[in-house]
FITIMAR-966632 format. One record per residue (C-alpha): x, y, z. Coordinates in steps of 0.02 Angstrom, whole numbers, plus 50000, padded with zeros to 5 digits. Layout:
// FITIMAR-966632
<east->X&north->Y&up->Z>
...
//
This chain:
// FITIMAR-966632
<east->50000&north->50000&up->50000>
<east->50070&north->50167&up->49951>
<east->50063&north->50288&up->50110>
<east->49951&north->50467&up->50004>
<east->50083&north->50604&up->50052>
<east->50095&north->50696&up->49878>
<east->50206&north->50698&up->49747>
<east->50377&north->50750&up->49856>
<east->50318&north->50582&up->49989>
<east->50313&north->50475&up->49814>
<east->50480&north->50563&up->49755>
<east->50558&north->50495&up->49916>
<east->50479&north->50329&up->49906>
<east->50571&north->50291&up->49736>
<east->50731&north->50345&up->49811>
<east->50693&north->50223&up->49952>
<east->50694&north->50072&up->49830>
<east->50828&north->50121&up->49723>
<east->50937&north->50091&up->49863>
<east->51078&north->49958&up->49858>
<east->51177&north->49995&up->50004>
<east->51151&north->50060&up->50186>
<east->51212&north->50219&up->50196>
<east->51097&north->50235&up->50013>
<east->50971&north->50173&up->50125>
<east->50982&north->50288&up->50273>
<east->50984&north->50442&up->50170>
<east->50809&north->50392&up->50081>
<east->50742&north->50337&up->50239>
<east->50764&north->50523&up->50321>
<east->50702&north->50601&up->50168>
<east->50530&north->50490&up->50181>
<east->50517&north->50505&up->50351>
<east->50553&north->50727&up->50378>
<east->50426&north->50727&up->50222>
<east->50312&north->50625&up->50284>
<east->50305&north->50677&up->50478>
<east->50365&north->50825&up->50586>
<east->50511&north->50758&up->50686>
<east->50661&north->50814&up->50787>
<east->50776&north->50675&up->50777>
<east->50806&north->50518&up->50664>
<east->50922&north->50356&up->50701>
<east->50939&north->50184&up->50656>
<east->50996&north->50036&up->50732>
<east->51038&north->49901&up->50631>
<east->51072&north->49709&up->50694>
<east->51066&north->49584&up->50562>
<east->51004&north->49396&up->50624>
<east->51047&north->49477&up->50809>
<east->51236&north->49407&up->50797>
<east->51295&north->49546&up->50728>
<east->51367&north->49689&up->50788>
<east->51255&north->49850&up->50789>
<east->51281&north->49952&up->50665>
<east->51205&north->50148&up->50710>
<east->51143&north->50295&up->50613>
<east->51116&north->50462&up->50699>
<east->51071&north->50644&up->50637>
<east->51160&north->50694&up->50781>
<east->51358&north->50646&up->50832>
<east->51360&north->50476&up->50880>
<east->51368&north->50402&up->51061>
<east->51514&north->50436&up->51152>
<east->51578&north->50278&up->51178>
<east->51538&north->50085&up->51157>
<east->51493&north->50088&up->51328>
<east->51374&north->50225&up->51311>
<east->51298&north->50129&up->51175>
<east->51287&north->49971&up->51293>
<east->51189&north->50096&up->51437>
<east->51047&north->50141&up->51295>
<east->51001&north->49996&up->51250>
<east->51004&north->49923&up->51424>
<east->50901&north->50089&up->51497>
<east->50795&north->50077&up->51351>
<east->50610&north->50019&up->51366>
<east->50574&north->49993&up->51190>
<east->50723&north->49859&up->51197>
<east->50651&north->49783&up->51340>
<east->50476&north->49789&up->51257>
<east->50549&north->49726&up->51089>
<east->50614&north->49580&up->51188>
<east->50456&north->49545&up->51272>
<east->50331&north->49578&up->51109>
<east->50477&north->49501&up->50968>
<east->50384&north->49540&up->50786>
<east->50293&north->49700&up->50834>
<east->50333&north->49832&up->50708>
<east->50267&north->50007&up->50772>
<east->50284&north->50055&up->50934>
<east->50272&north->50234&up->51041>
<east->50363&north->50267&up->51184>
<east->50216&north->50330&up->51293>
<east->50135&north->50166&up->51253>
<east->50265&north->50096&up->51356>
<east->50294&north->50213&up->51507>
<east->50145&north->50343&up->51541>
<east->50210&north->50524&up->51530>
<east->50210&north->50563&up->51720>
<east->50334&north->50412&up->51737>
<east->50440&north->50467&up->51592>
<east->50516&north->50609&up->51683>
<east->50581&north->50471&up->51822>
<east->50680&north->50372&up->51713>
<east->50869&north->50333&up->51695>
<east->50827&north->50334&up->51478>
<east->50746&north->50499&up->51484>
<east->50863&north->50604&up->51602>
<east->51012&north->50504&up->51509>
<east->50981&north->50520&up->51332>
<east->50815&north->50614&up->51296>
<east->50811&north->50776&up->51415>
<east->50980&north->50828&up->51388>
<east->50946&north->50845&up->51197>
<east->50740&north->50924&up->51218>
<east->50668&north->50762&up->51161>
<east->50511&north->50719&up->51248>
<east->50432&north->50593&up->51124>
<east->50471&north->50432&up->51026>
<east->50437&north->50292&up->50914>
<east->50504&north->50181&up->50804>
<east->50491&north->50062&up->50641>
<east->50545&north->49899&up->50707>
<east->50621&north->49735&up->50579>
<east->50623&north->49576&up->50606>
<east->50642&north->49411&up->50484>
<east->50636&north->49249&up->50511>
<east->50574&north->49287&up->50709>
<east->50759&north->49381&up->50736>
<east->50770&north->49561&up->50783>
<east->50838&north->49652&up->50645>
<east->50861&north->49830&up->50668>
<east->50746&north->49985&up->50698>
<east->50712&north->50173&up->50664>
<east->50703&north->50274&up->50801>
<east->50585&north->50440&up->50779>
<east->50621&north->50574&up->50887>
<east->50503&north->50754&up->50937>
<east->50567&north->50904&up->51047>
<east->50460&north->50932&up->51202>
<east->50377&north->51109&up->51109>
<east->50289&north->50965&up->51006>
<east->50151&north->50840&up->51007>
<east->50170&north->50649&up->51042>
<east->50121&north->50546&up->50901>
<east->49939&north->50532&up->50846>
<east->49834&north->50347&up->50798>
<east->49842&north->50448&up->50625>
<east->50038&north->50482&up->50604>
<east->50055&north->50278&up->50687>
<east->49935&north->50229&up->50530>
<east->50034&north->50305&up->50418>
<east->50205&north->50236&up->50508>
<east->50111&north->50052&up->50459>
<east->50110&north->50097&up->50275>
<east->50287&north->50155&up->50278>
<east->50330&north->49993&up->50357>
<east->50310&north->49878&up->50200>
<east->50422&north->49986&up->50108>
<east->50553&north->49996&up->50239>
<east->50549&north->49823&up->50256>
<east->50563&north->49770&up->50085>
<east->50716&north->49885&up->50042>
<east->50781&north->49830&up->50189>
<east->50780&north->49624&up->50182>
<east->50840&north->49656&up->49979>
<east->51007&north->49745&up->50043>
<east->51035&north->49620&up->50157>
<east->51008&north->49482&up->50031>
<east->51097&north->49579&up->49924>
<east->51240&north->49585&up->50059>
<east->51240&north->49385&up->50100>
<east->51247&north->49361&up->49901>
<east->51412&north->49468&up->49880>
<east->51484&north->49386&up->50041>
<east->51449&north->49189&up->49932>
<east->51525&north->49276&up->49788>
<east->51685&north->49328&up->49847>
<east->51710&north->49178&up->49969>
<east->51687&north->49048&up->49825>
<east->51806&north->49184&up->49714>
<east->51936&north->49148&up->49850>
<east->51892&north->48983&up->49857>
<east->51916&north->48980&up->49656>
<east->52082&north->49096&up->49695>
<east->52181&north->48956&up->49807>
<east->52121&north->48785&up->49707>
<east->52262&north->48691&up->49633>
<east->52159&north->48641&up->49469>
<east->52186&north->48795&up->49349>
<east->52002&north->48870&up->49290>
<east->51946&north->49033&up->49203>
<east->51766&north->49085&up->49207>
<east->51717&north->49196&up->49038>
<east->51557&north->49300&up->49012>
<east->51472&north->49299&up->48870>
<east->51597&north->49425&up->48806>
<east->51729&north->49339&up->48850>
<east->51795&north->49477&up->48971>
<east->51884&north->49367&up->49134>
<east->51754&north->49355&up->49251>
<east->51848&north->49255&up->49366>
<east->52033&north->49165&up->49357>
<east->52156&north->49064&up->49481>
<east->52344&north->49082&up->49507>
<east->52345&north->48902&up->49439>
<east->52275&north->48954&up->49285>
<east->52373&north->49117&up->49272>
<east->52544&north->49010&up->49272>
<east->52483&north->48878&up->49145>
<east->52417&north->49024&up->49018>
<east->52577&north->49100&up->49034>
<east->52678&north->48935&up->49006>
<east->52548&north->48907&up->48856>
<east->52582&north->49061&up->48766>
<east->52787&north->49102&up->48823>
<east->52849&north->48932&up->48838>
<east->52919&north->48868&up->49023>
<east->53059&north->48947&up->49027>
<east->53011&north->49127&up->48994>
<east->52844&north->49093&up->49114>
<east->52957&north->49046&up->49250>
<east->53079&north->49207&up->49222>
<east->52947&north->49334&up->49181>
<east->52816&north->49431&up->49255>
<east->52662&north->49404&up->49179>
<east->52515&north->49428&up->49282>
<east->52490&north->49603&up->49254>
<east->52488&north->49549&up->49039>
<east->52366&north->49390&up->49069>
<east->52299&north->49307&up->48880>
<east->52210&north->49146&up->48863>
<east->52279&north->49019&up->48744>
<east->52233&north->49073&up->48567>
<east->52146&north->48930&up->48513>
<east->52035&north->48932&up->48661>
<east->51982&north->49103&up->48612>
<east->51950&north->49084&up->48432>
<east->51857&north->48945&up->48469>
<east->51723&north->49025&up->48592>
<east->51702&north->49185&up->48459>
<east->51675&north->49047&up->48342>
<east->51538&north->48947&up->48454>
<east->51462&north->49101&up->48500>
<east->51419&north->49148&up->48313>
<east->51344&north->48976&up->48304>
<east->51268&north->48952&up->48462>
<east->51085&north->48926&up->48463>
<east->50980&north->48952&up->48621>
<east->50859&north->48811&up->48592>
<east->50994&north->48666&up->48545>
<east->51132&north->48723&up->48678>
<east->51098&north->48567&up->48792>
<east->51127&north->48446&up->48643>
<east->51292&north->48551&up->48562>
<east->51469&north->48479&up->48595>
<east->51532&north->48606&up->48695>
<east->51394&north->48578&up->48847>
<east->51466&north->48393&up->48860>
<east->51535&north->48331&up->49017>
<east->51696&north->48312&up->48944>
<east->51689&north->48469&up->48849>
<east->51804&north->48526&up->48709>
<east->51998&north->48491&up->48709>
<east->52141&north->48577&up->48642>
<east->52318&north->48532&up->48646>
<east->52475&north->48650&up->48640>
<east->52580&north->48587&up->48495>
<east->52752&north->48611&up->48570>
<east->52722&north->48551&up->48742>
<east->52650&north->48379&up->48780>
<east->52520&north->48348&up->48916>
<east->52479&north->48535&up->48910>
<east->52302&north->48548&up->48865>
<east->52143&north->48668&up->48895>
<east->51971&north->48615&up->48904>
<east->51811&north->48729&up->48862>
<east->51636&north->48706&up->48929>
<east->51480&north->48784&up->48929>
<east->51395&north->48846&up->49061>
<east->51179&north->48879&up->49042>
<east->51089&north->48877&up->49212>
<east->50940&north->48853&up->49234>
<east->50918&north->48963&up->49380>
<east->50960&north->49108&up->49281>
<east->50866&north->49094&up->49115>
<east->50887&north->49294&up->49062>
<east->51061&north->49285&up->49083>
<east->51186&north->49249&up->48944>
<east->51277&north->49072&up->48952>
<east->51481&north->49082&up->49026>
<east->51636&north->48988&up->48970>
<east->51742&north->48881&up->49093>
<east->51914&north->48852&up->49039>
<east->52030&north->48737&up->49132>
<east->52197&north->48702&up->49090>
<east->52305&north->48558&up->49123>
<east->52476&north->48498&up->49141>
<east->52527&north->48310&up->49133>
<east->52707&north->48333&up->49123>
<east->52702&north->48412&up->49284>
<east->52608&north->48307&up->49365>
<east->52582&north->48125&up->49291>
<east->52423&north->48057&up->49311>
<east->52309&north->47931&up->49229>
<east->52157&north->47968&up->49178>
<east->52083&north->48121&up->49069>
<east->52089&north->48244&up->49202>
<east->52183&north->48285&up->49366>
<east->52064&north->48245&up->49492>
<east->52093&north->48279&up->49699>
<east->52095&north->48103&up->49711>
<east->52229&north->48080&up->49589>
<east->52338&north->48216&up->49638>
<east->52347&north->48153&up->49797>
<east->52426&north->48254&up->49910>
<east->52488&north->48401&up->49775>
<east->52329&north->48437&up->49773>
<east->52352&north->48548&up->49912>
<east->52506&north->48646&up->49809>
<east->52507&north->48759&up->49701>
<east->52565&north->48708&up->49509>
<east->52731&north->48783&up->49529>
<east->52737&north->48699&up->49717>
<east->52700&north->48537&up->49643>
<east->52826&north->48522&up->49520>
<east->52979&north->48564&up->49637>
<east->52890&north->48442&up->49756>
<east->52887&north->48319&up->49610>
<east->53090&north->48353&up->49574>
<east->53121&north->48345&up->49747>
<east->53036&north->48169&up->49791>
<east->53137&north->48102&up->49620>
<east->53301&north->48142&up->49729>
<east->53367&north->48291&up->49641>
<east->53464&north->48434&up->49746>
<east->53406&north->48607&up->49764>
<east->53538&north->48683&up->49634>
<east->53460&north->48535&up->49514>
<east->53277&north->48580&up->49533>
<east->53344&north->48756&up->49505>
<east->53416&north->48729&up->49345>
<east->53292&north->48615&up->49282>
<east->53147&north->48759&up->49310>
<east->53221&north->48887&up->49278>
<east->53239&north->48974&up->49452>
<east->53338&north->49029&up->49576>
<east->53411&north->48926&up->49723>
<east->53315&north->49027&up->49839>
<east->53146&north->49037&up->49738>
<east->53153&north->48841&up->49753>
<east->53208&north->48861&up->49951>
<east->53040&north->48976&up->50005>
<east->52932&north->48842&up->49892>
<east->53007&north->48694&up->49986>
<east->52975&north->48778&up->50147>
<east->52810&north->48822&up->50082>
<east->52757&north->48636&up->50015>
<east->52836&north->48571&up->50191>
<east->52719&north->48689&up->50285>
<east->52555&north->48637&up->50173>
<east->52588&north->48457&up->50181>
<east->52665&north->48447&up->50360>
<east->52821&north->48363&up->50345>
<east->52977&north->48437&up->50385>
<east->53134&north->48346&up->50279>
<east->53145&north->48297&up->50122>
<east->53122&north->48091&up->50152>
<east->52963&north->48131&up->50223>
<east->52909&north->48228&up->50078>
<east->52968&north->48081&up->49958>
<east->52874&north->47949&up->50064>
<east->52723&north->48058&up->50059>
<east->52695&north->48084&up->49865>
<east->52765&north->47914&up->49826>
//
């Protein structure tokens, strides 16, 4: 239900849900509520699934100190109300405590007299039966409590509060999903690169950043040059996705080759056992969106394996290494010294040193028998 305030009430309402962040949030909020309703004072509270830490708003300077914090919401009788009444979503202060008693109280002489306020209420949120957060309305002592009319129309605010509200907050636990799987993605040994449809990088590992460059300079030169900072995919992979995607049709993609479990394979000419893979990705949870192109890149010389790809299980424990870990790892469990494992990648004695110390750290060994015993 839209609240009738006129046209500068339905200007702030839009703002409202065109938020996409708190602060975004707060700003709307006080424009829809000072149009809406004659008021002193405006805060907000916010504790997400009550575990949180309490994030605060205030028109005026914020509370002294934690501790000060800790007093008003201890002092406070909407808290205690709150936790007595959980899912109630409008509530006035001289609901609470009558206004001959309000005078006598710690909250009032504390926090309300010192700055003229004499009356309150405020929007409360809650979801899933957990306190979420509230907006605290404040009004001077030259003005009137707040009428059954002004409450009415703090009920057809609510909604719109509310909504904006749970949305950033699902908003917020989608980003925090997203960037824990992209560090997840970031720190797995198996080297993958997520395309969008435009085949800009939406997501890559360091795995995959060391095999491109091995792909495209050759081992050597990827082992003595820098090349994050100049990242290319192999240039078949490439040319084949511009290809597909001038081919692609959105009613055959789950019988095309490239949506296969196996996917489509491409071999570097020069170096054996280093191969990239395509595949297509169309989910079905997100039908308006354009399929995305996972690449992963492998390396059998660097770590022999059987089978068509280098599963967990097969890796053993490497798996836990990095590529570059995994072949001095590999070098070292064949016997060779550190000046040989040096020479024969292409690095320096102490480059090969900080990995060893590394790959003894990640696998928990701490000599160079142990390390044998455990790969072999």
């Amino acid at each position: 239900m839209v609240p009738s305030g006129g046209a500068a009430l339905d200007r702030a309402l839009l703002k409202l849900h065109a938020s996409q962040e708190m602060a975004e949030f707060w700003v709307a909020a006080r424009e829809v509520l000072h149009t809406a309703l004659p008021l002193h004072f405006i805060c907000m509270c916010l504790r997400p699934f009550a575990l949180l830490p309490s994030t605060v708003f205030r028109e005026r300077a914020p509370f002294a100190s934690e501790a000060e914090f800790r007093l008003f919401q201890e002092v406070s009788p909407i808290q205690a109300y709150l936790t007595a009444h959980p899912g109630s979503t409008i509530t006035r202060l001289s609901d609470l405590v009558p206004d001959p008693q309000l005078g006598q109280t710690e909250f009032y002489r504390r926090f309300m007299l010192p700055h003229q306020d004499r009356y309150f209420a405020c929007l409360n949120f809650w979801h899933g039966g957990l306190f979420q957060g509230l907006i605290g309305l404040h009004r001077a002592s030259l003005q009137h409590d707040f009428t059954m009319a002004e409450l009415t129309l703090l009920r057809q605010l609510h909604p719109h509060f509310n909504t904006v509200l749970q949305r950033i907050l699902s908003l917020h636990r989608e980003r925090a999903v997203r960037l824990s799987l992209e560090k997840l993605l970031v720190n797995l040994p198996i080297a993958t690169v997520l395309l969008d449809w435009d085949l800009k990088v939406a997501s890559r590992n360091r795995s995959a950043v060391e095999l491109c460059a091995r792909w495209n300079l050759g081992p050597e030169r990827a082992n003595r040059e820098k090349y994050h900072d100049d990242f290319a995919l192999p240039a078949p992979v490439l040319a084949y996705c511009e290809d597909f995607k001038t081919q692609w049709n959105p009613c055959l993609h789950r019988t095309c080759a490239l949506t296969s479990a196996k996917g489509v394979f491409f071999s570097h000419p020069a170096q054996p056992g280093l191969r990239a893979s395509v595949n297509l990705l169309q989910l079905d949870a997100a039908p308006l969106s354009m399929p995305m192109f996972l690449v992963r890149l492998e390396s059998h010389a660097a770590v022999p394996v059987v089978g068509a790809a280098a599963s967990d299980e097969a890796l053993g424990p490497l798996a836990r290494l990095t590529l570059r870990e995994r072949e001095v790892a590999r070098l070292v469990s064949q016997g060779l010294s550190n000046d040989e494992v040096a020479r024969g990648l292409h690095k320096s004695v102490l480059t090969v040193k900080r990995q060893l110390r590394s790959i003894y750290l990640k696998l928990g060994v701490s000599s160079r028998g142990r390390l044998t015993a455990l790969i072999r």
